[in-house]
MDTraj code that builds the backbone (N, CA, C; nanometers):
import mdtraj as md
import numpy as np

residues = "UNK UNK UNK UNK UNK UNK UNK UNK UNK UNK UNK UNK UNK UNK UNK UNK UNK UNK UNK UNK UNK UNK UNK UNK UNK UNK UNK UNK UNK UNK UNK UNK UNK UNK UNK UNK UNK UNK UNK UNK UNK UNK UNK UNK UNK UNK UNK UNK UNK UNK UNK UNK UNK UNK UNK UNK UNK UNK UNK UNK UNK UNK UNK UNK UNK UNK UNK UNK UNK UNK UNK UNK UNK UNK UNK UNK UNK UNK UNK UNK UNK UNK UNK UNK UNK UNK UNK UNK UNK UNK UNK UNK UNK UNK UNK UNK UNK UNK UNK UNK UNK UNK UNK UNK UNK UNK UNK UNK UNK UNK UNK UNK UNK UNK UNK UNK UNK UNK UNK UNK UNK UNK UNK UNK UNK UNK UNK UNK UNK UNK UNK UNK UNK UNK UNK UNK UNK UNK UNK UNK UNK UNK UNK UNK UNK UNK UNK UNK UNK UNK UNK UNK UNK UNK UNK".split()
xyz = np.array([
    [0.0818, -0.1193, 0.0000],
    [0.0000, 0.0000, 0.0000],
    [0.0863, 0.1257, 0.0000],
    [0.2000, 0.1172, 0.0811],
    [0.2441, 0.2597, 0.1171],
    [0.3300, 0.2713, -0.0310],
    [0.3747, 0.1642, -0.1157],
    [0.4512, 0.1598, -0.2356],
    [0.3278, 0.1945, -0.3544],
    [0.2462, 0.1893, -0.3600],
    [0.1457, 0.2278, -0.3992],
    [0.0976, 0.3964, -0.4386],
    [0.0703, 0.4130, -0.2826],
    [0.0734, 0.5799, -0.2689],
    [0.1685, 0.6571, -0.3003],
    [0.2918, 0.6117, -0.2466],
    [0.4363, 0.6965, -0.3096],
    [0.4618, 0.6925, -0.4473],
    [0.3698, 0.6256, -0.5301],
    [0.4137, 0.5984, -0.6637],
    [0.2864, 0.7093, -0.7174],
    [0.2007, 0.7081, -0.6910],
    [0.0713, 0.8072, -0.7347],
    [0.1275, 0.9453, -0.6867],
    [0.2026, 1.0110, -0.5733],
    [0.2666, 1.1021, -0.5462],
    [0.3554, 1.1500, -0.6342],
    [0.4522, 1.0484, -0.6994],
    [0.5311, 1.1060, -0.7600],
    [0.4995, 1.0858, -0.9116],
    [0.4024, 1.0495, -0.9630],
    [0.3239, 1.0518, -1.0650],
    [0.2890, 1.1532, -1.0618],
    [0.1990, 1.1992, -0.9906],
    [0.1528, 1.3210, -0.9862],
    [0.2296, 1.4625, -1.0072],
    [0.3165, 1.4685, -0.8706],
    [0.4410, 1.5427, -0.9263],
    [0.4732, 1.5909, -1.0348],
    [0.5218, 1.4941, -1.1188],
    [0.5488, 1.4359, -1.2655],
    [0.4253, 1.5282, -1.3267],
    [0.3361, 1.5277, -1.3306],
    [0.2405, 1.5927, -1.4051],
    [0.1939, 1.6973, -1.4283],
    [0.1735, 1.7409, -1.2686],
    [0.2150, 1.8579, -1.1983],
    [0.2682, 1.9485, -1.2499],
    [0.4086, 1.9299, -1.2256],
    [0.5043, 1.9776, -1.2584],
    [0.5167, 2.0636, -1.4033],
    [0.4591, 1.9338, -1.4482],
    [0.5053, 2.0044, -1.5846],
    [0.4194, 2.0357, -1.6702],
    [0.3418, 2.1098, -1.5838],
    [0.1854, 2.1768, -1.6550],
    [0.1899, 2.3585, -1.6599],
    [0.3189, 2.4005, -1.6403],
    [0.3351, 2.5532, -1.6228],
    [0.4088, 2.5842, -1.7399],
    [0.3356, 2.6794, -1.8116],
    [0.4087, 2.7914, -1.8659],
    [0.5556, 2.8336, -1.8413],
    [0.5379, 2.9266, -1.7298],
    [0.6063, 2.9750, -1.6841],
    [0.6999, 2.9406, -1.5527],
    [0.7903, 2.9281, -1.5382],
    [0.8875, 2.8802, -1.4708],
    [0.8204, 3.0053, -1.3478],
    [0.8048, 2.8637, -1.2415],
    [0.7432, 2.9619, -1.0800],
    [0.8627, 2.9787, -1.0115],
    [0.8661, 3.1125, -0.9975],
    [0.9585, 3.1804, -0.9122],
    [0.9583, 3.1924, -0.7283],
    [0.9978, 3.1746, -0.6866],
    [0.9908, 3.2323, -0.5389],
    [0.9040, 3.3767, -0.5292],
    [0.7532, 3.3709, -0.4181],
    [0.7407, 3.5114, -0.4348],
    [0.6390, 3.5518, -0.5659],
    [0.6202, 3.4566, -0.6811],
    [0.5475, 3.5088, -0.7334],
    [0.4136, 3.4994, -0.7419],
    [0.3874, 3.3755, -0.6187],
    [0.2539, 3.3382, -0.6229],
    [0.2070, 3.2660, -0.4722],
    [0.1306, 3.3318, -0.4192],
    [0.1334, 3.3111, -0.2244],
    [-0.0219, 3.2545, -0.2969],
    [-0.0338, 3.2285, -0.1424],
    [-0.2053, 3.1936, -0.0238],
    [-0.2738, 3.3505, -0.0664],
    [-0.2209, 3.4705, -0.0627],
    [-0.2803, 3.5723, -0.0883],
    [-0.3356, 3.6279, -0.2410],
    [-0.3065, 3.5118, -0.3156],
    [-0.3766, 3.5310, -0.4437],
    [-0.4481, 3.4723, -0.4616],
    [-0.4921, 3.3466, -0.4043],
    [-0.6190, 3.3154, -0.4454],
    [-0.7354, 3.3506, -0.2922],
    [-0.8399, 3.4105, -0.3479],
    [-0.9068, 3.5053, -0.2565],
    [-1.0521, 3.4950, -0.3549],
    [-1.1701, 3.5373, -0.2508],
    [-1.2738, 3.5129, -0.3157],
    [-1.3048, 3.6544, -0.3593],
    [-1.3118, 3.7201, -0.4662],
    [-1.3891, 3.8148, -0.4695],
    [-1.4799, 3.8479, -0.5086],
    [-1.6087, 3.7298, -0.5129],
    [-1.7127, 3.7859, -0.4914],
    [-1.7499, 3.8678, -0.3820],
    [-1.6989, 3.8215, -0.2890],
    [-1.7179, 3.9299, -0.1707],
    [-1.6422, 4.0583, -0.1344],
    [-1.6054, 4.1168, -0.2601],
    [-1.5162, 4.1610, -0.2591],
    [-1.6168, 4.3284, -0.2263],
    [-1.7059, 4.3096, -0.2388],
    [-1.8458, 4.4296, -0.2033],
    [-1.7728, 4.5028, -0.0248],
    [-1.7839, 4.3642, 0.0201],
    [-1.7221, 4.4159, 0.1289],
    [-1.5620, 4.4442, 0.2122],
    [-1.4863, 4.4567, 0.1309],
    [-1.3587, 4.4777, 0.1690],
    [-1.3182, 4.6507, 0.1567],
    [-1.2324, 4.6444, 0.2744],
    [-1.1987, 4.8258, 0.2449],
    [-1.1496, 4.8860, 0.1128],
    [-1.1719, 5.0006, 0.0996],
    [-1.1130, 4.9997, -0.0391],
    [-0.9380, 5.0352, -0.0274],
    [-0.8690, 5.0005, 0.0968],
    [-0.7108, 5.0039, 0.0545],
    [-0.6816, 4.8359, -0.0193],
    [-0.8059, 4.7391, 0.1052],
    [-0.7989, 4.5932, 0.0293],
    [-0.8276, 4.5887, -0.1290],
    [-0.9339, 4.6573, -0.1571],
    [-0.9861, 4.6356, -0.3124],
    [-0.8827, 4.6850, -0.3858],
    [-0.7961, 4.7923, -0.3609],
    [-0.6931, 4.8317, -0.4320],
    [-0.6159, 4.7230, -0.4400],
    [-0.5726, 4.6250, -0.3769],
    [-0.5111, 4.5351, -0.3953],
    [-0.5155, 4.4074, -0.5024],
    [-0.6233, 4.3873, -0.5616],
    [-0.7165, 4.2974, -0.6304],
    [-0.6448, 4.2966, -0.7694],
    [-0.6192, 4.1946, -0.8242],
    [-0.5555, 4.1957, -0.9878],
    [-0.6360, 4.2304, -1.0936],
    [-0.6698, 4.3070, -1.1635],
    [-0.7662, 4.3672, -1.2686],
    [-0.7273, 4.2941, -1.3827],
    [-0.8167, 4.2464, -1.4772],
    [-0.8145, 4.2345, -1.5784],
    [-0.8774, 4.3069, -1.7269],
    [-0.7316, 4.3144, -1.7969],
    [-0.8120, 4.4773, -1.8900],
    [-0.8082, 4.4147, -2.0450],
    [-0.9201, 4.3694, -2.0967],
    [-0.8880, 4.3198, -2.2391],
    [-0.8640, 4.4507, -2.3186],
    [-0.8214, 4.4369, -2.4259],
    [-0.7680, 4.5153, -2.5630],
    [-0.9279, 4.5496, -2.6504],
    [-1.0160, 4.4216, -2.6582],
    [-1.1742, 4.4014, -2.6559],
    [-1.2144, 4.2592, -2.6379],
    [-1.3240, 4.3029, -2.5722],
    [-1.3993, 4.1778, -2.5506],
    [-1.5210, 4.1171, -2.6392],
    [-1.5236, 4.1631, -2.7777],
    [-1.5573, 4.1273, -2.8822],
    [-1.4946, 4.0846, -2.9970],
    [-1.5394, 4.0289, -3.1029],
    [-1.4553, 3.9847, -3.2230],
    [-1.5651, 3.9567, -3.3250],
    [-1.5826, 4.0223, -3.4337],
    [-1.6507, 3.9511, -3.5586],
    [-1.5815, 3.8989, -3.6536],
    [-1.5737, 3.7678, -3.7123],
    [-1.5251, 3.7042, -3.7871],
    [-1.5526, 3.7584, -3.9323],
    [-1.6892, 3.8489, -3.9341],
    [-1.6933, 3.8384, -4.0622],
    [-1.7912, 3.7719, -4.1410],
    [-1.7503, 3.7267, -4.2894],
    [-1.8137, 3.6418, -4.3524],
    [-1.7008, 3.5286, -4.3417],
    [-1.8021, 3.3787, -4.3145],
    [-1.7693, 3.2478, -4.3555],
    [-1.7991, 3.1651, -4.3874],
    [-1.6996, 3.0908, -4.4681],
    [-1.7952, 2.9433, -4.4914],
    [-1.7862, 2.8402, -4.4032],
    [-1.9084, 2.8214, -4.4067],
    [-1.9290, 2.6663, -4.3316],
    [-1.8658, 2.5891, -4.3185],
    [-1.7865, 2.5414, -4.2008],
    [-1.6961, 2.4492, -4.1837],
    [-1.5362, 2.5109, -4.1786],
    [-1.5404, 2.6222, -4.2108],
    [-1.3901, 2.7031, -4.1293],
    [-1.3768, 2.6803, -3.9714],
    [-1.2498, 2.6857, -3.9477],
    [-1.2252, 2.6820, -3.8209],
    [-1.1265, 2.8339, -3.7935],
    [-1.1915, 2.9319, -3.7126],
    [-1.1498, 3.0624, -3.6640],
    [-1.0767, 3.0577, -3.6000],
    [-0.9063, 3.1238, -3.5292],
    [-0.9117, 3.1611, -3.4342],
    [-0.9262, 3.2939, -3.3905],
    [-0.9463, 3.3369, -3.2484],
    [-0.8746, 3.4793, -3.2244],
    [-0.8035, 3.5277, -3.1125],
    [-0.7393, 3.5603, -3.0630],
    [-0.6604, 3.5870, -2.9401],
    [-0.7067, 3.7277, -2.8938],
    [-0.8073, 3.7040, -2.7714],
    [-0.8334, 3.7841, -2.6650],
    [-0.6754, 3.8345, -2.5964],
    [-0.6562, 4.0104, -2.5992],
    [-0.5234, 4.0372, -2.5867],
    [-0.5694, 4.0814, -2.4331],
    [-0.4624, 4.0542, -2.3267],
    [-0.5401, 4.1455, -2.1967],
    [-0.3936, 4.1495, -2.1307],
    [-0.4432, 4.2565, -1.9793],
    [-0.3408, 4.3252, -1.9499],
    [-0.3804, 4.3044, -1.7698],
    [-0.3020, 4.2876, -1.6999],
    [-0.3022, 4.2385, -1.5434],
    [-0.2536, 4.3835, -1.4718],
    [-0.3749, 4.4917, -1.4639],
    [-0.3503, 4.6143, -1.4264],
    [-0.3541, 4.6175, -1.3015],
    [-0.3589, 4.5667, -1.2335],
    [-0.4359, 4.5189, -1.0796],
    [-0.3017, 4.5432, -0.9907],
    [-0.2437, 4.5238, -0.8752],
    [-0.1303, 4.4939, -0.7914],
    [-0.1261, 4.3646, -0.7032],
    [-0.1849, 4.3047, -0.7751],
    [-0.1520, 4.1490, -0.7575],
    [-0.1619, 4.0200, -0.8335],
    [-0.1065, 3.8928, -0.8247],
    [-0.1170, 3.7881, -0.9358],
    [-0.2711, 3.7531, -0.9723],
    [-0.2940, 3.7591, -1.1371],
    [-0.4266, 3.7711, -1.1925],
    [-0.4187, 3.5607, -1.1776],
    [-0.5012, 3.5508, -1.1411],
    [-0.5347, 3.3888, -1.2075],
    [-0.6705, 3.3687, -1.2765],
    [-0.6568, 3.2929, -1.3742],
    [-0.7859, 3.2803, -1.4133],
    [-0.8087, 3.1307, -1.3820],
    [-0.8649, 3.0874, -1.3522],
    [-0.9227, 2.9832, -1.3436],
    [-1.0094, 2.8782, -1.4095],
    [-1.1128, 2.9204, -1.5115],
    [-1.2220, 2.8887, -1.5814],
    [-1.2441, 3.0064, -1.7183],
    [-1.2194, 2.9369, -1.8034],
    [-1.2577, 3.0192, -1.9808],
    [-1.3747, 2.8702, -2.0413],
    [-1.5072, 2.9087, -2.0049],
    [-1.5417, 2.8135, -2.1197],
    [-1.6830, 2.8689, -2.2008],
    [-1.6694, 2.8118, -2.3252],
    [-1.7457, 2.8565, -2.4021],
    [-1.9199, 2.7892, -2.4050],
    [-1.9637, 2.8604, -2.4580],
    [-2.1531, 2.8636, -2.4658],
    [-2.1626, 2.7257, -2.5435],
    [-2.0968, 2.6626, -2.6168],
    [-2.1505, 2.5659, -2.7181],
    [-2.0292, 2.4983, -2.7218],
    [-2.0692, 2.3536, -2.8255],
    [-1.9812, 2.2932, -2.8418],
    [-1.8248, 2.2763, -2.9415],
    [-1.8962, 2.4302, -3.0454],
    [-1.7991, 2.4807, -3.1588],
    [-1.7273, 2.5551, -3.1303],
    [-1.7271, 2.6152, -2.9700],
    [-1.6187, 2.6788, -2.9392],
    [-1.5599, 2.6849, -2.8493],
    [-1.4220, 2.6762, -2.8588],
    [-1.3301, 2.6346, -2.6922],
    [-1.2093, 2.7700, -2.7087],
    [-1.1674, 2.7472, -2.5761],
    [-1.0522, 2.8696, -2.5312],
    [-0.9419, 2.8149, -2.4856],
    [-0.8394, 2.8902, -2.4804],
    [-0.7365, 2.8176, -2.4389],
    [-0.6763, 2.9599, -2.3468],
    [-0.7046, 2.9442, -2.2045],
    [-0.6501, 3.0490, -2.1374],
    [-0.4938, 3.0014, -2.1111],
    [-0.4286, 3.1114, -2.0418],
    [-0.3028, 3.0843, -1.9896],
    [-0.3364, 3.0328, -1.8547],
    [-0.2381, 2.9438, -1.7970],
    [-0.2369, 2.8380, -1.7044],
    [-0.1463, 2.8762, -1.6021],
    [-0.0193, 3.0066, -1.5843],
    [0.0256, 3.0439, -1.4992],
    [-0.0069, 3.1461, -1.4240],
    [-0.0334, 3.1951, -1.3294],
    [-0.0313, 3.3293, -1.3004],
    [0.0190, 3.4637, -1.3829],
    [-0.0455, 3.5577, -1.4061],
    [-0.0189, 3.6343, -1.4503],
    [0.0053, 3.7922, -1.3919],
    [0.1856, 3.8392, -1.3698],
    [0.1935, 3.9121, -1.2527],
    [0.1275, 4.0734, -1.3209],
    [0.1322, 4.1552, -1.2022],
    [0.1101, 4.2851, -1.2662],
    [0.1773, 4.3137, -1.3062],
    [0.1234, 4.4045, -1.4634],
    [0.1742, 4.4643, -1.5364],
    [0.2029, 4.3823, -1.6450],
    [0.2267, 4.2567, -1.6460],
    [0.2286, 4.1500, -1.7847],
    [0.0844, 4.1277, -1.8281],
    [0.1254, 4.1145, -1.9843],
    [0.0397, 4.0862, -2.0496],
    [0.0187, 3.9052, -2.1578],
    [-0.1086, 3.9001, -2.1418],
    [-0.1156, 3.7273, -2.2038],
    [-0.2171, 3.7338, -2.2656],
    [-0.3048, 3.6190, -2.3048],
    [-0.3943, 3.5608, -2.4587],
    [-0.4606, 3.4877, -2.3919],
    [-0.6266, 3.4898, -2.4326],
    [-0.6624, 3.3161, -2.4186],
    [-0.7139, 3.3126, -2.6030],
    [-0.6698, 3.1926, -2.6394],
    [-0.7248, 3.1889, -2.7539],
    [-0.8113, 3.1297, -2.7397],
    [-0.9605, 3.1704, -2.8754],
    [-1.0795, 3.1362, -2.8571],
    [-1.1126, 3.0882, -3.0267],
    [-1.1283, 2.9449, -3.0733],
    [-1.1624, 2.8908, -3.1598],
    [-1.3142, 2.8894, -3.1806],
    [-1.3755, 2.9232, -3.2748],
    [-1.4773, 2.8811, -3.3341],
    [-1.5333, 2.8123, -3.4646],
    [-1.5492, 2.6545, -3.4726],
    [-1.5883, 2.6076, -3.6051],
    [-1.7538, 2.6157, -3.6324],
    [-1.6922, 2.6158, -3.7162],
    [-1.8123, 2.6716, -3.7909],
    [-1.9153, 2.5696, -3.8754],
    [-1.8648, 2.4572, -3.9000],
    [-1.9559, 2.3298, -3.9254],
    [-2.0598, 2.3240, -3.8925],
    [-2.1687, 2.2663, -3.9204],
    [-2.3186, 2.2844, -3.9145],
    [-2.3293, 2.4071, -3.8807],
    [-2.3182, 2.5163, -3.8945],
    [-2.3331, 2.6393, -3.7979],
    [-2.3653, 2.7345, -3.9286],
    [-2.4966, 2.8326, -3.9206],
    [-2.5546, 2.8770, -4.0574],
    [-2.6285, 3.0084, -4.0085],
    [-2.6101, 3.1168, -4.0947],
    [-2.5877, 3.2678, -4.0764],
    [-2.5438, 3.3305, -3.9991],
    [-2.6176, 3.4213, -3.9201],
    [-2.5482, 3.5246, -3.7985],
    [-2.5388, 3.4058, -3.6898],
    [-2.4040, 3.3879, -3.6191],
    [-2.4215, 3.3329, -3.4947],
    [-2.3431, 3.4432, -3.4194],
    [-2.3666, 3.4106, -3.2458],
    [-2.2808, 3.4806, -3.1677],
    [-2.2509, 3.4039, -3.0350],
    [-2.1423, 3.3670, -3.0158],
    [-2.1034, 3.2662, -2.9157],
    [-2.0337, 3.3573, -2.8479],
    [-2.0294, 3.2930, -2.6774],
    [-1.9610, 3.3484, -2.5703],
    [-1.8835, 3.2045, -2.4983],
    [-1.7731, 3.3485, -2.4186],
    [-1.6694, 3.2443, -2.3344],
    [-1.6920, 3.3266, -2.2116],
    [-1.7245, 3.2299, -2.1324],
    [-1.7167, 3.3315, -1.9672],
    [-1.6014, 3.2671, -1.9138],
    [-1.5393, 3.3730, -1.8523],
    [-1.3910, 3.3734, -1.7949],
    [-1.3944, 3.3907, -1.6876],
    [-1.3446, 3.3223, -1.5445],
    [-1.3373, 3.3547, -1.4480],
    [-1.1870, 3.3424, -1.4295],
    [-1.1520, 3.4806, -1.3048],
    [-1.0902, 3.5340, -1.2735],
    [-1.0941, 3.5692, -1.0842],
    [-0.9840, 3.5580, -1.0261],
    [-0.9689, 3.6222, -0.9028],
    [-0.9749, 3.7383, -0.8896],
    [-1.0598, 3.8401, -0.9416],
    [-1.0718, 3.9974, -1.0083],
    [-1.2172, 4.0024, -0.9479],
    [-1.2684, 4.1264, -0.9235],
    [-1.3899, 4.1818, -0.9308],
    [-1.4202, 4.2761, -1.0250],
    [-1.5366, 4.2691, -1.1211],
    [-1.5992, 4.1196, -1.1077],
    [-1.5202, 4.0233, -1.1448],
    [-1.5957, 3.9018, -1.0623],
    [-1.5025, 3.7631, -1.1282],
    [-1.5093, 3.6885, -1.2602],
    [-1.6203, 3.7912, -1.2694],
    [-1.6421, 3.6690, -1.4739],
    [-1.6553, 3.8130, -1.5692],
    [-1.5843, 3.7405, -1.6644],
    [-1.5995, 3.8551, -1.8007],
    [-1.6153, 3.7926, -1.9021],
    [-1.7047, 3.8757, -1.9875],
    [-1.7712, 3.7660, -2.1126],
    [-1.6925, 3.8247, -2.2369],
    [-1.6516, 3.7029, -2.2878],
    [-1.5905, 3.7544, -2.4621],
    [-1.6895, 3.6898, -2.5312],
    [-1.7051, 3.7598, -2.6713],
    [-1.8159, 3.7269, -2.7827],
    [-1.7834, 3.7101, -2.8904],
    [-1.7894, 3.6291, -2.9503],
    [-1.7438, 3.5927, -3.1330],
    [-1.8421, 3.5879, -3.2138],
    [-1.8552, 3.6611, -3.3219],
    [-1.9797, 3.6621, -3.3984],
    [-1.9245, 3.6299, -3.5445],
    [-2.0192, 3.5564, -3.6232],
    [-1.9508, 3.5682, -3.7715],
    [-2.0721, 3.5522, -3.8704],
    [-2.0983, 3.5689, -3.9649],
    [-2.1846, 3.5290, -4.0738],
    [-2.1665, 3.3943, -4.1413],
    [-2.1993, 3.2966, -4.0720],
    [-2.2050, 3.1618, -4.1788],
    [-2.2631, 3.1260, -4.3183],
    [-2.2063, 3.1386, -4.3817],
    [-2.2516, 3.0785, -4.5170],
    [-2.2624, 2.9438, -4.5402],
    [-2.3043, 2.8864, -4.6622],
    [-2.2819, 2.7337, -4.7428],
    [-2.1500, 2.7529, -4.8141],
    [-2.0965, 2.6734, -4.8287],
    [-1.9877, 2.6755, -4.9676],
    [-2.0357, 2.7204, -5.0791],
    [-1.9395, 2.7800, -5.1582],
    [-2.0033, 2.8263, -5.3077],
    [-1.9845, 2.7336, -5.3988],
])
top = md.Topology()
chain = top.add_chain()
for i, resn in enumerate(residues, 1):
    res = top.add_residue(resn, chain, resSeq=i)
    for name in ("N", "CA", "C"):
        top.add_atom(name, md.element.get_by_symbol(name[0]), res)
traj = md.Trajectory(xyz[None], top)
């Protein structure tokens, strides 16, 4: 048993490990970044000053015209204005044609990162408009991005 557990430990580890971006530094990421702020209504405002902001470039995108069965991407550009480590936690999209790919490390103040947001377009026919809700250790904690495009048939 105990050869067992030590082997799922360091499996884990193993996996762990090597699921970061970014090489974690000493210092760049405490107990004090992850924090609830929904309740963030009630904290003083020297605390709320403290809170990691998240500032997209936009939180929209129209694709345009397409044909049916393209696959889009676009990269949501954003900026960690806040004075503390932004995490996001949760990017997922309204449907099944479209997924995100947030960043997976902390993101300190003042750096900037991407989540990319794919949309195919297969069975999918005229105006559509899909969303990704993003959660974040930020108040508010969710922010919505929107992708819209004109689906066509093939010509």
């Amino acid at each position: 048993m105990k050869k067992v557990l030590v082997t799922i430990l360091i499996g884990m580890t193993i996996v762990f490990g090597g699921c970061h971006r970014k090489a974690a530094k000493e210092g760049d990421f405490s107990v004090k970044d992850v924090h609830n702020p929904q309740t963030a209504e009630g904290l003083s405002a020297k605390d709320a000053e403290k809170l990691p902001v998240i500032e997209f470039e936009t939180t929209t995108y129209d694709f345009g015209d397409v044909i049916e069965g393209e696959r889009l991407t676009y990269s949501f550009k954003f900026k960690n204005t806040g004075k503390s480590n932004l995490i996001i936690y949760s990017s997922e999209a309204t449907c099944g044609c479209t997924t995100s790919q947030p960043p997976k490390a902390p993101i300190r103040p003042g750096e900037s990162d991407e989540i990319l947001v794919t949309f195919d377009s297969k069975g999918q026919k005229g105006q559509v408009k899909k969303r990704v809700l993003v959660g974040a250790n930020t108040y508010p904690v969710e922010t919505i991005l929107t992708i819209t495009a004109n689906v066509s048939s093939s010509k």
